[in-house]
C-alpha positions in Angstrom: 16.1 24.7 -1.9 18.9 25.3 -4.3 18.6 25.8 -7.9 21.6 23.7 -8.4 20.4 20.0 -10.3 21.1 16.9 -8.2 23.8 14.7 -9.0 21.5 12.3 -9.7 18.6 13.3 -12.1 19.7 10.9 -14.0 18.3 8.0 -12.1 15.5 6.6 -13.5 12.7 5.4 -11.3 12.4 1.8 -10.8 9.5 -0.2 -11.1 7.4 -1.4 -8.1 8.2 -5.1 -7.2 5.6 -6.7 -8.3 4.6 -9.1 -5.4 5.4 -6.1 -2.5 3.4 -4.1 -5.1 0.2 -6.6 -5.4 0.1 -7.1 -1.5 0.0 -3.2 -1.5 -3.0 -3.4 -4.3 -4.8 -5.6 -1.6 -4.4 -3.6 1.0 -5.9 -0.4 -0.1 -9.3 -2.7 -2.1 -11.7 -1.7 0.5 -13.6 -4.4 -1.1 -15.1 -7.3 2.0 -14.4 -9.9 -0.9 -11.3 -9.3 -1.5 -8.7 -12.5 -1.4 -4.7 -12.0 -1.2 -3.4 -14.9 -3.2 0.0 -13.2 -3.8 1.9 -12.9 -0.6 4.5 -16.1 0.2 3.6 -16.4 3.9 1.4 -19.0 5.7 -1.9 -17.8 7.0 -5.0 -19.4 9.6 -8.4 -20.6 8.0 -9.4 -17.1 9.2 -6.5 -15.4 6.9 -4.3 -14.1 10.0 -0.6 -14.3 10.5 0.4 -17.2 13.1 3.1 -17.1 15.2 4.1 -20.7 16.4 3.5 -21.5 19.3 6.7 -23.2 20.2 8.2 -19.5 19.1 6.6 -18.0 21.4 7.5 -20.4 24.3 11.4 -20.0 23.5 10.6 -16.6 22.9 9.3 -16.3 26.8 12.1 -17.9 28.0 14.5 -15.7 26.4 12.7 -12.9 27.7 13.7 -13.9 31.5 17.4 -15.0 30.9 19.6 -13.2 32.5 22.8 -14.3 30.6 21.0 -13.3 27.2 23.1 -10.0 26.0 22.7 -7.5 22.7 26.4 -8.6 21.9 27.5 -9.2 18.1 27.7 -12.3 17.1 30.2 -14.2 15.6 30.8 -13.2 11.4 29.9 -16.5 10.3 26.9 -16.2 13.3 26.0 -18.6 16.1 28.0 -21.6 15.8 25.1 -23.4 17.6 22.4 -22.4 14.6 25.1 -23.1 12.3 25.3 -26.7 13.4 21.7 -26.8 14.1 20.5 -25.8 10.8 23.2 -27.8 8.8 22.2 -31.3 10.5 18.5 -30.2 9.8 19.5 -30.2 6.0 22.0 -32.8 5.7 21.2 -35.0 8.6 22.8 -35.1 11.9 24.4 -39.0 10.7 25.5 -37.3 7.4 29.1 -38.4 6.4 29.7 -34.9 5.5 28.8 -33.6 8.5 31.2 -36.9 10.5 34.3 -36.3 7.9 33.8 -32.8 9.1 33.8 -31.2 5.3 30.3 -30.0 6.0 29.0 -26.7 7.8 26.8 -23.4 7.9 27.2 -19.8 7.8 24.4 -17.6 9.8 22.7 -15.6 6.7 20.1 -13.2 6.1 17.2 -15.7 5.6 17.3 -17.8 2.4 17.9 -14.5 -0.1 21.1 -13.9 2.0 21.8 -17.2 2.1 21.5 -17.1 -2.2 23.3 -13.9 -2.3 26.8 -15.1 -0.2 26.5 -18.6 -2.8 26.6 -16.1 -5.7 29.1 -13.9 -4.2 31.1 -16.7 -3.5 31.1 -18.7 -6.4 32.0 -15.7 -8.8 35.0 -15.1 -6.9 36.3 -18.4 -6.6 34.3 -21.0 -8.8 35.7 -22.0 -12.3 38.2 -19.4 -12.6 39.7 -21.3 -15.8 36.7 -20.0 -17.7 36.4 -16.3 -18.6 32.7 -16.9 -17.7 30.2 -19.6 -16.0 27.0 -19.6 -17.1 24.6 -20.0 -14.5 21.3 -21.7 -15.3 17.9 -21.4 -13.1 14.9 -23.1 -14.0 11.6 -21.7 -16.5 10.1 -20.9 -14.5 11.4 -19.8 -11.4 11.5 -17.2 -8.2 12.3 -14.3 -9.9 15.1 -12.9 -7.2 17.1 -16.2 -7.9 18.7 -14.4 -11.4 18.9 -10.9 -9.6 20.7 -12.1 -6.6 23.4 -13.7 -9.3 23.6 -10.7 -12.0 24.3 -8.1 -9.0 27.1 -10.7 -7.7 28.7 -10.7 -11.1 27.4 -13.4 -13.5 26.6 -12.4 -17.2 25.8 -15.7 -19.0 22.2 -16.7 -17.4 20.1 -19.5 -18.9 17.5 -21.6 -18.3 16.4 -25.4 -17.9 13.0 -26.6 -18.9 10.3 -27.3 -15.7 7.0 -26.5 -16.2 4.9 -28.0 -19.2 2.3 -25.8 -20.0 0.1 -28.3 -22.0 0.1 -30.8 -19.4 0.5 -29.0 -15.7 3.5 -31.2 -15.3 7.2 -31.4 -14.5 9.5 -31.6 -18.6 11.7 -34.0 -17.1 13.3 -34.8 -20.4 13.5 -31.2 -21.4 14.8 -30.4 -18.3 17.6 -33.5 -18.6 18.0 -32.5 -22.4 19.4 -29.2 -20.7 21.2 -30.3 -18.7 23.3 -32.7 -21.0 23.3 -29.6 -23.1 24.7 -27.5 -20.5 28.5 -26.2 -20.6 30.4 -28.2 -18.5 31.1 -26.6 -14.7 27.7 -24.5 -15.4 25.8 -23.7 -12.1 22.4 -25.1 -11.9 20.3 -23.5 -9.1 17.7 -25.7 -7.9 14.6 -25.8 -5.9 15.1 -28.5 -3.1 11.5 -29.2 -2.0 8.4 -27.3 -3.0 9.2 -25.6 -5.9 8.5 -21.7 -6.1 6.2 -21.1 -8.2 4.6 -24.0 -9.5 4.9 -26.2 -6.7 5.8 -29.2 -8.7 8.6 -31.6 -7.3 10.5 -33.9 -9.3 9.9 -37.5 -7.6 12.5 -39.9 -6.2 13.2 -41.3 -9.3 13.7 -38.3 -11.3 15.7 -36.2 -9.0 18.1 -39.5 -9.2 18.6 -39.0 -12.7 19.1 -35.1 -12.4 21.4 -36.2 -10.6 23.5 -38.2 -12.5 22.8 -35.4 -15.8 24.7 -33.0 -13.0 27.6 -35.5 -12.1 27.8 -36.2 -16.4 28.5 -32.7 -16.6 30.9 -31.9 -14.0 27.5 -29.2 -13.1 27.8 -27.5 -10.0 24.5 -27.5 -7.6 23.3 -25.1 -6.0 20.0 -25.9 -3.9 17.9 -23.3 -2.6 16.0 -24.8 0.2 13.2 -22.5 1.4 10.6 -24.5 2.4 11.9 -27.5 4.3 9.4 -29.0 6.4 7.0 -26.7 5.5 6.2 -28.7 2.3 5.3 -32.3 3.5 5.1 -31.2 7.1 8.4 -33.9 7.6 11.3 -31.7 7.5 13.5 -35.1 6.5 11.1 -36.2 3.7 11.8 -32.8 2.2 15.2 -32.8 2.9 15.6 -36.0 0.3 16.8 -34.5 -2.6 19.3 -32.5 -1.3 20.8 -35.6 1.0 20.6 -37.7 -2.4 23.3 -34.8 -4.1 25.6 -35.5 -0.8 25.3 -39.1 -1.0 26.3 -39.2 -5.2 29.8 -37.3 -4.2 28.7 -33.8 -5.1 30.2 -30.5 -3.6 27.7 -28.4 -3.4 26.0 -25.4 -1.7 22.4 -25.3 0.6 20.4 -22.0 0.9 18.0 -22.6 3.7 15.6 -19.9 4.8 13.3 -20.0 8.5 10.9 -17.8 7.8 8.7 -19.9 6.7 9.1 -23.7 8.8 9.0 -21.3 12.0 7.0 -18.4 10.8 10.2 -16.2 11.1 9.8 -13.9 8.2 10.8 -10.5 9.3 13.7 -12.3 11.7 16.1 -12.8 8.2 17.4 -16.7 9.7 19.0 -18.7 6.8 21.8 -20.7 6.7 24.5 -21.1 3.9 25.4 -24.8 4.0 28.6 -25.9 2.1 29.3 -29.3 1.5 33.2 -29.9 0.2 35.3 -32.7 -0.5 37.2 -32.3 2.4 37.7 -30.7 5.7 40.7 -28.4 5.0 38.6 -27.2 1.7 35.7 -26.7 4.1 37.6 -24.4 6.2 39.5 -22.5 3.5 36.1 -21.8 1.9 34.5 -20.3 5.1 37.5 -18.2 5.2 36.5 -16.6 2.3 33.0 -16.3 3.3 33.6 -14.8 6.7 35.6 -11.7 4.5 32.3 -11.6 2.1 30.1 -10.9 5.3 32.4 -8.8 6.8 32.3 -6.3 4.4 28.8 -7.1 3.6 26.7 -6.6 6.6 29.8 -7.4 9.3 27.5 -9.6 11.1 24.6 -11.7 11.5 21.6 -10.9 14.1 21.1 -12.7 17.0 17.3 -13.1 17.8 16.0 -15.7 15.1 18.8 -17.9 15.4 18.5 -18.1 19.2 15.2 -19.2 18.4 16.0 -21.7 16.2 19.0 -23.0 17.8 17.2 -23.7 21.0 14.2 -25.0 19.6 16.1 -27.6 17.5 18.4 -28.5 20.3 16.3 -29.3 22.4 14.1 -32.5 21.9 10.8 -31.6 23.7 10.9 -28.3 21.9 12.2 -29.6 18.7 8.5 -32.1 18.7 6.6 -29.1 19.3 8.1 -27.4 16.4 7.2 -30.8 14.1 3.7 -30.3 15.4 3.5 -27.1 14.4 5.2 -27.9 10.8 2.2 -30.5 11.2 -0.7 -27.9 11.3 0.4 -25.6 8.8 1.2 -28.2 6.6 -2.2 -29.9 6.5 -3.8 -27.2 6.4 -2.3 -26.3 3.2 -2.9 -29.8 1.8 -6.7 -29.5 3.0 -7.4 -26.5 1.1 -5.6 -28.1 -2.2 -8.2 -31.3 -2.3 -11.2 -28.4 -1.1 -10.1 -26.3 -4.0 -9.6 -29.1 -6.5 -13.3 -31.0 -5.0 -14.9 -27.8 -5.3 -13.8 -26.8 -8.8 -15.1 -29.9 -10.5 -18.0 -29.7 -8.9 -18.8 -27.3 -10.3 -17.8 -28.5 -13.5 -15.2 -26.1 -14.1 -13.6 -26.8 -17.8 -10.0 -28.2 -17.9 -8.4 -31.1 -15.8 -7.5 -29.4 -11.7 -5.7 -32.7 -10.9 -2.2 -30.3 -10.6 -3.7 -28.6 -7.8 -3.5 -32.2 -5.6 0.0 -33.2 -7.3 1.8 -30.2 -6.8 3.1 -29.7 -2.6 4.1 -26.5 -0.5 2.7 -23.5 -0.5 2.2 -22.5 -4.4 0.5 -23.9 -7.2 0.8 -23.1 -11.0 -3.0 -22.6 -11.7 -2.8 -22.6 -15.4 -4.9 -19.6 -15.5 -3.1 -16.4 -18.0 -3.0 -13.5 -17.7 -6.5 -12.5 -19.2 -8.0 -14.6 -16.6 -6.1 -13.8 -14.2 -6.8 -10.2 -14.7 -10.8 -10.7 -14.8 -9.9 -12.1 -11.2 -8.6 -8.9 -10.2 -11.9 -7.0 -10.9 -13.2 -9.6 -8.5 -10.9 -8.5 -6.2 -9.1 -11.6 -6.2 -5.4 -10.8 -6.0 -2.9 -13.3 -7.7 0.5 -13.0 -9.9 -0.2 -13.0 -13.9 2.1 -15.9 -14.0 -1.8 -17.4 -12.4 0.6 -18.8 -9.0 -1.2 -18.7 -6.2 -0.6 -19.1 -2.3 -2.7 -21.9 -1.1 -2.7 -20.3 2.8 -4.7 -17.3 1.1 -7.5 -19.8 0.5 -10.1 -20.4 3.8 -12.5 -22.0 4.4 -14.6 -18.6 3.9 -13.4 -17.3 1.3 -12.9 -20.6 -1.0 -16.3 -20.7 -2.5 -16.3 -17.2 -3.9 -12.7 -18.0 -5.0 -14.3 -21.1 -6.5 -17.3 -19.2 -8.3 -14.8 -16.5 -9.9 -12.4 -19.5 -11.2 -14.6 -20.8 -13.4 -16.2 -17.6 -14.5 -12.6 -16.4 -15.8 -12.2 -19.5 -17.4 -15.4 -19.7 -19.2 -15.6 -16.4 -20.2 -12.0 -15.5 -21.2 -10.4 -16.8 -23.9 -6.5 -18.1 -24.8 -5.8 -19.9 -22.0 -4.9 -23.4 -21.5 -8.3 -24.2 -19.4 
């Protein structure tokens, strides 16, 4: 080995990620009571992975086609996911989609999706100010701000969400913000299902976000991870972002598929762009194609073949909304078990957020104390006390259950 020092000793070593680093925890408790709580993917009542069924009938087929290649794709991917996905989000009746000032680029699931809207956006968005600030909400999935401070943007901020006290949405904080907010900001937010508290502004309130936005001349971006997944009716979750389309915005969809088909390590998203008009639309996926190209060139083909075919075709397409159906209810099942079985026992506090709240996560109100005496209980979960409702089973919720309320009787300084 030579003596001579690396280039780099300089580089410091990073931290673990923390929710890679928890599922990691997990794995290595040899413990037979140990419960994941941490990891965002869907899991059985007997805590296994589950691939769709209707994925593995279109996955079958492809696996006898003859005409079915390892070519590249296009740059912008397959135009027939493109289109597939986009109608999914916006409709296939959408006027954007009919005046043709509507359409999708192939991502790398919904984090690629996030990171092409950044890259975009700093290049071309608001170039009359020296900076835009960009503003996500409190709290919120954590990769949302890294994604935008590697693509270039200094001036990040948040909007109130969560209250604390009360389990609930701060509408008029979040509003207050938002009035408050420089005008062209970018506002990411959370379509359906809300990572991680898993509380969703109602009809009402997402009107009059809305109209805050259009005040303000704010730019939305909508990261849209979890459609269909949340209410099990990909249209009823796609009602907020179809609301923005319908008040005149332009604006920009990230939608992911791993988890409404289960297609996590596959990397399918979609980068939806809604414009004011068609020649806009097609200048800005100019500018996109160059991003990918020198990005990652092109998208792959697998996931989006599996997509595109399922949503194109209508027998398929009902198998997949079954599907959405079962994973769905299960998730709302264990919610009501959780919450039943919690008072109960007459665990202290009010549980009535763990029914409200939708999707796959739910801000506990546990702290970090109590969160930690969960941990010795091998009981894994993020500090932030968000959980995964597919880690909970039938088998594995009463223990959960009895743990719960010791960490909140025993520890102090938390809400409960």
């Amino acid at each position: 080995m030579s003596s001579t020092p690396s280039l780099f000793t300089d580089v410091e070593l990073a931290a673990p990620v923390v929710i890679f680093q928890l599922t990691a925890d997990y794995k290595a408790d040899p413990s037979d009571k140990k419960i994941n709580l941490g990891v965002g993917a869907y899991r059985t009542d007997e805590g296994q992975p589950w691939v769709l069924p209707v994925v593995r009938s279109v996955e079958a087929q492809m696996a006898i086609d003859p005409l079915l290649n390892h070519e590249y794709l296009p740059i912008l991917g397959m135009p027939s996911f493109c289109e597939a996905a986009t109608q999914l989000v916006l409709g296939k009746d959408s006027p954007a989609i009919l005046q043709n000032r509507a359409g999708g680029v192939q991502s790398i699931s919904g984090t690629g999706a996030l990171r092409l809207a950044a890259e975009f956006l700093f290049r071309f968005y608001n170039k009359r100010e020296k900076s835009t600030a960009v503003y996500v909400s409190s709290p919120t999935w954590g990769n949302q701000t890294a994604v935008f401070k590697n693509a270039g943007f200094t001036d990040h901020r948040t909007y109130r969400y969560w209250d604390a006290d009360q389990c609930a949405l701060d509408y008029k904080g979040m509003l207050e913000d938002i009035e408050n907010a420089p005008e062209f900001s970018i506002f990411i937010l959370h379509g359906c299902a809300h990572n991680p508290t898993g509380l969703d502004p109602s009809h009402e309130e997402w009107i009059g976000i809305a109209e805050a936005c259009k005040r303000r001349n704010i730019f939305p971006v909508l990261d849209c991870a979890y459609q269909g997944f949340a209410s099990g009716d990909p249209d009823v979750d796609a009602w907020s972002t179809r609301k923005f389309v319908e008040l005149g915005f332009e604006l920009l969809v990230c939608q992911s598929f791993a988890k409404n088909f289960g297609l996590y390590n596959e990397r399918i998203g979609n980068l939806c762009l809604v414009m004011r008009d068609s020649p806009t639309l097609s200048r800005c996926r100019s500018q996109v194609e160059l991003i990918v190209r020198a990005m990652y060139s092109n998208p792959p083909n697998h996931g989006a073949r599996i997509v595109a075919t399922t949503l194109s075709n209508p027998a398929l397409k009902q198998e997949w909304l079954d599907n959405l159906h079962t994973m769905a209810s299960r998730i709302k099942a264990m919610r009501h078990l959780l919450h039943s079985k919690l008072r109960s026992k007459g665990t202290p506090g009010n549980w009535d957020h763990i029914i409200t709240q939708i999707g796959m996560f739910s801000y506990t109100g546990l702290n970090a104390s109590q969160v930690e005496f969960l941990r010795k209980r091998h009981i894994y979960l993020l500090s932030s006390g968000r959980i995964n409702m597919c880690g909970i089973t039938t088998s594995n919720i009463d223990y959960l259950v009895e743990s719960i309320h010791d960490a909140v009787t025993s520890v102090k300084g938390g809400r409960l």
